[in-house]
C-alpha positions in Angstrom: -32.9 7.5 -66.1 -30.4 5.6 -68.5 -31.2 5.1 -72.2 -31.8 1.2 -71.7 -34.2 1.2 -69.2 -36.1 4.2 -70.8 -36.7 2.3 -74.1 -37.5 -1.1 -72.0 -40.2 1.5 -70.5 -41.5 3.0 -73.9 -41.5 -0.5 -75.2 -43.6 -1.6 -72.5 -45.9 0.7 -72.8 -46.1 0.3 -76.6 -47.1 -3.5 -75.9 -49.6 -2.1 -73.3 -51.0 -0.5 -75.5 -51.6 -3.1 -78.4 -52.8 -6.0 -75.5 -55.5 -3.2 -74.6 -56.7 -2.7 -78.6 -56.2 -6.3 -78.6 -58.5 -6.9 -75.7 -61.2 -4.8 -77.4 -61.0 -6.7 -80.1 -60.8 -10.1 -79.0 -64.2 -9.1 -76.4 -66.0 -8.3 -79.3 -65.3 -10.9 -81.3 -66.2 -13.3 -78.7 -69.7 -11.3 -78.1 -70.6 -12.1 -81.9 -69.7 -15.7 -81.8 -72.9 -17.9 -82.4 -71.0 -20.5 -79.4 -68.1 -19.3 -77.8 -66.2 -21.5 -75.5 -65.6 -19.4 -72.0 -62.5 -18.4 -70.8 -62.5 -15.9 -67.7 -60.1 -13.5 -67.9 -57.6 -12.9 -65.4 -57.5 -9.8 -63.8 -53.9 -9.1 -65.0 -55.8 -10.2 -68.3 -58.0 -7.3 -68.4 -57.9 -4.3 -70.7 -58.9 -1.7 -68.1 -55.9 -3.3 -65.6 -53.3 -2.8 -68.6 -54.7 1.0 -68.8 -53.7 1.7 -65.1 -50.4 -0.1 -65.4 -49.8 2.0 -68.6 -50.1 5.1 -66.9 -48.0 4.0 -64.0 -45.4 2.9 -66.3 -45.6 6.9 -68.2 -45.1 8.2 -64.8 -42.1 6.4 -64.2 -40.8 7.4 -67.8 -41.6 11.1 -67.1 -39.7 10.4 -63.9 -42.6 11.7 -61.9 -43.2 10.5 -58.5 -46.9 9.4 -57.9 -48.4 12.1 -55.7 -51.2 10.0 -55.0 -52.0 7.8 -51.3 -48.9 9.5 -49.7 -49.6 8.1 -45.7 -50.3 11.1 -43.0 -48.6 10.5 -39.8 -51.0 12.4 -37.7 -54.3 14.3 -37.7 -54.3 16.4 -40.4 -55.9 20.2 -41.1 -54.2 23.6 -41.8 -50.7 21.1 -41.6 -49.7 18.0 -42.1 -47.2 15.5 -40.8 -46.0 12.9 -43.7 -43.0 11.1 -44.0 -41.5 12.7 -41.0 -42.3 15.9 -42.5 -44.4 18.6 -41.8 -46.3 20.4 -44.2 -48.7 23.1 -45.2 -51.8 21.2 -46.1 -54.1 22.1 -48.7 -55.6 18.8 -49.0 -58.3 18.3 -45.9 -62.1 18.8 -45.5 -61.5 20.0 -42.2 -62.9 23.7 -43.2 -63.7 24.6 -39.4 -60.4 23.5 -37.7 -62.9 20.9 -35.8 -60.5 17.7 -36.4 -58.5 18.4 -33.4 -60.7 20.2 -31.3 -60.3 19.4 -27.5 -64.1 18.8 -27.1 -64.5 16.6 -30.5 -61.9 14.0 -29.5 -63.3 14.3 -25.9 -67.0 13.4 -26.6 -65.8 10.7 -29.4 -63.8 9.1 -26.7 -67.0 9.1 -24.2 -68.9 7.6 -26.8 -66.0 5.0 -27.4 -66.6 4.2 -23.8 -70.4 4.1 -23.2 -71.5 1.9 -26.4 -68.1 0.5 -27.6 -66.2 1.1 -31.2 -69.2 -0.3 -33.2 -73.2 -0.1 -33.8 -72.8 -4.2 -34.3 -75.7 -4.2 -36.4 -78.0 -2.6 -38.9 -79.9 0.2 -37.3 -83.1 -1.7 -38.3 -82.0 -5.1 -36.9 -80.2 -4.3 -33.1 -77.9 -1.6 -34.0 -80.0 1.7 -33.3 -78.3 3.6 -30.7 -79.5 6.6 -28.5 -76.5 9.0 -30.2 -77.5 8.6 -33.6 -81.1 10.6 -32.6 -79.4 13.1 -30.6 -77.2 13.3 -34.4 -80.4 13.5 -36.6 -81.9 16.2 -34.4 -79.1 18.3 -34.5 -79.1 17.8 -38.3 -82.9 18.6 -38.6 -81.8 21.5 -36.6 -79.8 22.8 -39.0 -82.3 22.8 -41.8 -85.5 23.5 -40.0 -86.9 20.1 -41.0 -89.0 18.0 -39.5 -86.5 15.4 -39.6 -83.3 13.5 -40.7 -81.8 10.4 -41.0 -77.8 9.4 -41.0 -76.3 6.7 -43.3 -72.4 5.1 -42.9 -71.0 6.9 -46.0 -71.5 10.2 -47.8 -71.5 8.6 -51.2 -73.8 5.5 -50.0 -76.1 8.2 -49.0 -76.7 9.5 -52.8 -76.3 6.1 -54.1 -79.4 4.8 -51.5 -81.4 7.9 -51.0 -81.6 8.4 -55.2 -82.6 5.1 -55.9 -84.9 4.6 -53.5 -87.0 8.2 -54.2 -87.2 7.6 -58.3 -87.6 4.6 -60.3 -87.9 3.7 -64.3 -91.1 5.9 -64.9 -89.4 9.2 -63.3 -87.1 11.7 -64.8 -83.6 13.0 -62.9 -82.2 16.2 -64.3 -79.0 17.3 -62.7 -76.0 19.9 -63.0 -73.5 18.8 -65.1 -71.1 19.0 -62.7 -72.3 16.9 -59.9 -70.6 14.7 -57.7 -70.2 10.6 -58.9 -72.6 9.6 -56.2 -75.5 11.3 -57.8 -74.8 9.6 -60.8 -74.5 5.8 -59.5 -78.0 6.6 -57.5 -79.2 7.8 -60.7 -78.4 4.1 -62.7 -79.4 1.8 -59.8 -82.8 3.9 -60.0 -83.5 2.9 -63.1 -84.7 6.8 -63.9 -84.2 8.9 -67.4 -81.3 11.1 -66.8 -80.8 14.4 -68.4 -78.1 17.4 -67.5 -78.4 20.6 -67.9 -75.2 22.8 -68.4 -73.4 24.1 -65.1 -74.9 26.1 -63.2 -77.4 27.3 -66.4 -81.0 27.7 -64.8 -81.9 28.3 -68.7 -81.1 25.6 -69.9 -83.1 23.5 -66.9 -85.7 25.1 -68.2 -85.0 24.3 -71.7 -84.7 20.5 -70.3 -87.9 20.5 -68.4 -90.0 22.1 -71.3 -89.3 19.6 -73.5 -89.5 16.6 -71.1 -91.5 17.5 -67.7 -94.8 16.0 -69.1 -93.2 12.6 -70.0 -92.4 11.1 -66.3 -94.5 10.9 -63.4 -91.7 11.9 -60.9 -88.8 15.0 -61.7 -86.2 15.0 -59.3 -83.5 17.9 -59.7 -79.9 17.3 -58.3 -77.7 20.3 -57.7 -74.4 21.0 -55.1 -74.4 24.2 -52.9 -71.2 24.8 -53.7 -69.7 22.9 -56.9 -66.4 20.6 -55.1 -64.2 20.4 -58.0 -64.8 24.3 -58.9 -65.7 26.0 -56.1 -69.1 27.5 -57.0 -72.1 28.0 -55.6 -75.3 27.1 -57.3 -77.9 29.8 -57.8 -80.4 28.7 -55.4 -83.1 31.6 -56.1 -83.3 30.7 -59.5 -84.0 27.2 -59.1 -86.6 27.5 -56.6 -88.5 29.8 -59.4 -88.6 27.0 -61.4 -89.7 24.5 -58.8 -92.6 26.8 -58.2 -93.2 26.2 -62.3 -92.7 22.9 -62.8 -93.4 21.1 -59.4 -90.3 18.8 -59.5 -88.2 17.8 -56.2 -85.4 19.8 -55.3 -82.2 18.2 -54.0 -79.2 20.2 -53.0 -75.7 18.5 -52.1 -74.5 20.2 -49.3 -71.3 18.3 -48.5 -69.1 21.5 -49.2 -71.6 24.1 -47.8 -72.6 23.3 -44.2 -69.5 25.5 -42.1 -69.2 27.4 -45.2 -71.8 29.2 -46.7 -74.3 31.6 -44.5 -73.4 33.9 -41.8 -73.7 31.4 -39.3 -72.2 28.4 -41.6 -75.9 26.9 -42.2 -75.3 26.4 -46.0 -76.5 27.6 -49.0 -80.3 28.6 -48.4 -78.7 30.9 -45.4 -76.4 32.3 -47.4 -79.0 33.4 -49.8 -81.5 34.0 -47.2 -84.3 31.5 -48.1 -86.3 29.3 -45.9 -84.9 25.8 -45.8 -88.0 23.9 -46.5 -88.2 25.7 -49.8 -85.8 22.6 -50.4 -87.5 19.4 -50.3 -84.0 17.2 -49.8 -81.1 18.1 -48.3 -78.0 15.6 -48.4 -74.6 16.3 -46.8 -71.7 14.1 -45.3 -70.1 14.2 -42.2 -66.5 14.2 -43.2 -66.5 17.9 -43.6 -67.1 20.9 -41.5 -68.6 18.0 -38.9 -64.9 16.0 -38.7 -66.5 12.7 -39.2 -67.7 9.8 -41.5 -70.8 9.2 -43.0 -73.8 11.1 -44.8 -77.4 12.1 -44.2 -80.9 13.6 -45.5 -82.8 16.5 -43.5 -86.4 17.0 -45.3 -90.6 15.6 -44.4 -91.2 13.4 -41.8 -92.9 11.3 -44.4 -89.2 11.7 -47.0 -87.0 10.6 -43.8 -89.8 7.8 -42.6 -89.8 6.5 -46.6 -86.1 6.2 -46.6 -85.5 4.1 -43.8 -88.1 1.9 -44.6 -86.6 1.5 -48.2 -83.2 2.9 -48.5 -80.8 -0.3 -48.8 -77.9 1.8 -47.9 -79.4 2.8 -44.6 -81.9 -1.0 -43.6 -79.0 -3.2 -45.2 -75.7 -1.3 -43.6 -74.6 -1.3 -40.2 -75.5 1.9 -37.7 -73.0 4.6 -37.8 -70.5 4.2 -35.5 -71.1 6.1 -32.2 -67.7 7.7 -31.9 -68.3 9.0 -35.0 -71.7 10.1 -34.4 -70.8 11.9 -31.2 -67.8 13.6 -33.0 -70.4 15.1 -35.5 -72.6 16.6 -32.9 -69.7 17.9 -31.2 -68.8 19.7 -34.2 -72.6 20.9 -35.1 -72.2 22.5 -31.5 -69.1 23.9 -32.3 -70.6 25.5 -35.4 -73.7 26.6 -33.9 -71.8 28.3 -30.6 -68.8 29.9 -32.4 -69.9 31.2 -36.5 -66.4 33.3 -36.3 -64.9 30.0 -37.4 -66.8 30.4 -40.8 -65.9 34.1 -40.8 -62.4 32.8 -40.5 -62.6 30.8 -43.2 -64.2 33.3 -45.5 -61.7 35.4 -45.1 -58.6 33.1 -46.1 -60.4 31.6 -48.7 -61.2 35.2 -50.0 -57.5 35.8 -49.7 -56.6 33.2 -51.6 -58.5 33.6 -54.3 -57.5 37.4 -54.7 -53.9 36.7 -54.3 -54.0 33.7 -57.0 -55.6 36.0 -59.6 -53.3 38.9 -58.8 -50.7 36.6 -59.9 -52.8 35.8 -63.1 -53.6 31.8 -61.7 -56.5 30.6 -63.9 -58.6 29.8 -60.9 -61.7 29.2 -63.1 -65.3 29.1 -61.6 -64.5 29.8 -58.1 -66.3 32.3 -55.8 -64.3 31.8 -53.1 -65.5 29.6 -50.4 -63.3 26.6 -49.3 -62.0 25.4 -52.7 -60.6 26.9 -54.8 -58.9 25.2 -57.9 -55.5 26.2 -60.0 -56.2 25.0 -63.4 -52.9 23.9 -65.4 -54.5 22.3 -68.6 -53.1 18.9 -69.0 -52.2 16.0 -66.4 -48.8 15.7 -66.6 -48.0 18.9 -65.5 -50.7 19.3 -62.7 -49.2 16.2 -61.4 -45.2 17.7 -61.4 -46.2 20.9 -60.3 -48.0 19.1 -57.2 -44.9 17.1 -57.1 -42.7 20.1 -57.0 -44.9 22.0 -54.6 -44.3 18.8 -51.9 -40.7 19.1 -52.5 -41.2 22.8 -51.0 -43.5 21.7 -48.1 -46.9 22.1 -49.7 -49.5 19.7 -49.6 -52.0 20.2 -52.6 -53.8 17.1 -54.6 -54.2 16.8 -58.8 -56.9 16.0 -60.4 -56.7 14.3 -63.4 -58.0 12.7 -66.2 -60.5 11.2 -66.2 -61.8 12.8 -63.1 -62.1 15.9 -65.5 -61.6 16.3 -69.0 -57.9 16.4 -70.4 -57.3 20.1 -70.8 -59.4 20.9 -67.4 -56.3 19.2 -64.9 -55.9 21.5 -61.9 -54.7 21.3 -58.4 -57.9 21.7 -56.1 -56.8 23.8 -52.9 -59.3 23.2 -49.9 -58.5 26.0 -47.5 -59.6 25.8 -44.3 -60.0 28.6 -41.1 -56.7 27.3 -39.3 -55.0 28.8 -42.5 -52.6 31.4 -41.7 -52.3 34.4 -44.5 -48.4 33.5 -44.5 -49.4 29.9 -45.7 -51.6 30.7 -47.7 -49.4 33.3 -49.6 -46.8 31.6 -49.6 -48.5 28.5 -51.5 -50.3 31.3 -53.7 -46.7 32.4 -54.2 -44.6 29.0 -55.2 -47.8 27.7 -57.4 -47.3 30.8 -59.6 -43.5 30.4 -59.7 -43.1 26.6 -60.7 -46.2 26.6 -62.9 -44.5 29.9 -64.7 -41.6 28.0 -65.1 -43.4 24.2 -66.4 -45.5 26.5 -69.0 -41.9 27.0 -70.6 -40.9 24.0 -70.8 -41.7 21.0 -72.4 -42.3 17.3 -71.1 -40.2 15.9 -73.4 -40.3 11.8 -74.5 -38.5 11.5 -77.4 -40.3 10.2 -80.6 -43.2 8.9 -77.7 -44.2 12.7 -76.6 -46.3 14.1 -73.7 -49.0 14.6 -76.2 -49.1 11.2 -77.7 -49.1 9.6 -74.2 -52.1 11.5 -72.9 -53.7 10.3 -76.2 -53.0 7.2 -75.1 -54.8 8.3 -71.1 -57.9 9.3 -72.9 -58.6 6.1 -74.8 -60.9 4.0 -72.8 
């Protein structure tokens, strides 16, 4: 980059920065006018757009190519086919391999046949179909519940099944950790919202001694296993202090189901615990079941409550069939062959050994399906995922703000159709180039790496 157009870049970013300050300023001055006279903002006017366009404009200075909404070309799993290319992909849900599978694609396609590419309607309205039962079945199946209901989108399903279960009088405590759809169902709710620290059935306890008498619902929000680090939460213990305090349980399954358990039935398998110990279990479909969408096993009476009153679920068209019929295919799949989850133990077992062997700070993870590589700040997460596509591997950041600056990583989903050579071999190259960006330094002159994620944090 020549000398001319890296200042007009600094310079712009500079101004960026002042127009966002400015913005601040100018909003809250307007706020504590006794009469302002309205003026709506453009949205090139807005503080939040100059932000983004900021940190587009620092990638371009650091001459780092945005590794972010590259196109695949193809179905995507244990490879992946972009820009011509292919790849070893470490970027998919697919955990099982099922993406692909002969008899997926074939039932999707029968379904695509017999009721068309759409439900056309809400579920409540015209839209119920005969395949979305045969879907909630199989899902009950899985849990041993009475019941189970499907919604169009995994994170509609938090966002809908939260706020429709607790309200202003109740009290939602929840892992520290958990995923952004927990926390949006937790605001429309209207509920009190605690955390408690990850995965620290202590302090849950410390939380519910000093509150549990204030609310007349509790509802406790946890993830089988943790998405961004690859944990699982310690089911036993939580289900000790349910028995004490009497509040609902409700367990996140999306990275568990094809995962955890010796037949890939999730987290109260793999701890050997009756399912119903857990009053809600939520889990999506764009996982281990290769599809779209989210749903809730539990009571007859929680399932029967939350199609009644669930906006997400009376309000939003049925789930469409292809989809629905890929998902049973794939809970079939599971069911008839558990070596797939065997499969996938193993590699991610493998990679997790072979990353700490070569001294990979691979922080919380136990070793089921994700597995991060955390690199401390953004900038470097983003060119060492940068450099790894340049050598063929496929691996997402994650960034600021998604995590704190200091906690960046690259997240690595491994899947069963992992071979030990790729998985080595991206173990191997993650070690090298991060060895080698850990010496050097991401220089910008007078405007350096540091100042610029200063800049990234304020918001």
């Amino acid at each position: 980059m020549d000398e001319s157009k890296r200042q007009f870049i600094l310079n712009r970013m500079k101004g960026l920065q002042k127009d966002v300050e400015a913005g601040r300023r100018v909003r809250t001055e307007h706020a504590a006018a006794q009469a302002p006279v309205r003026k709506q903002p453009g949205f090139s006017d807005l503080p939040e757009y100059k932000q983004v366009v900021m940190q587009q404009l620092a990638g371009q200075q650091m001459g780092m190519e945005n590794p972010f909404y590259r196109a695949h070309e193809g179905a995507s799993g244990a490879t992946a086919l972009i820009g011509g290319r292919s790849f070893d992909n470490f970027a998919s849900y697919d955990y099982l391999g099922l993406n692909h599978h002969p008899m997926v694609l074939a039932r999707a396609s029968e379904a695509l046949q017999t009721f068309g590419v759409s439900a056309s309607a809400s579920r409540v309205v015209a839209g119920e179909r005969t395949i979305h039962t045969v879907l909630e079945e199989k899902i009950a199946d899985v849990y041993d519940a009475q019941a189970a209901v499907c919604f169009v989108s995994g994170y509609l399903t938090n966002v809908a099944g939260i706020s429709s279960l607790v309200g202003p009088k109740d009290l939602v405590i929840h892992d520290e950790f958990i995923h952004n759809s927990a926390l949006a169902g937790i605001k429309l709710s209207g509920a009190t919202r605690r955390f408690f620290k990850h995965n620290d059935t202590a302090d849950l306890d410390r939380v519910l001694k000093t509150l549990a008498g204030d609310y007349e619902r509790i509802l406790v929000i946890v993830e089988g296993v943790y998405s961004m680090d690859g944990d699982i939460a310690d089911l036993p213990a939580l289900l000790r202090l349910k028995e004490q305090y009497g509040f609902w349980l409700m367990v996140d399954e999306a990275h568990s189901l094809g995962v955890l358990g010796e037949t890939g039935r999730g987290v109260f398998e793999h701890f050997g615990i009756a399912a119903g110990e857990v009053d809600i279990w939520m889990g999506t479909l764009s996982k281990t079941s290769c599809s779209c969408g989210g749903y809730i096993a539990g009571s007859e009476a929680l399932v029967t409550l939350l199609k009644a009153q669930a906006g997400g679920f009376v309000y939003s068209v049925g789930l469409a069939p292809a989809l629905a019929a890929a998902a049973i295919a794939s809970l079939e799949i599971l069911k008839a062959e558990p070596e797939r989850t065997h499969q996938l133990r193993h590699n991610s077992r493998l990679f997790l050994d072979l990353a700490r062997e070569r001294g990979l700070d691979t922080g919380l993870s136990q070793g089921y399906s994700v597995v991060p590589v955390l690199v401390a700040d953004s900038l470097r997460a983003v060119q060492l995922s940068n450099e790894l596509h340049a050598d063929g591997i496929n691996v997402l950041p994650i960034i600021h703000p998604a995590v704190p600056e200091g906690l960046a990583r690259l997240r690595f989903f491994i899947t069963s159709a992992h071979t030990d050579e790729q998985i080595a071999r991206a173990v191997d190259r993650t070690a090298a180039i991060l060895g080698r960006l850990e010496q050097e330094k991401f220089g910008l002159g007078s405007f350096d790496a540091r100042q610029l994620m200063a800049l990234f944090a304020k918001s």
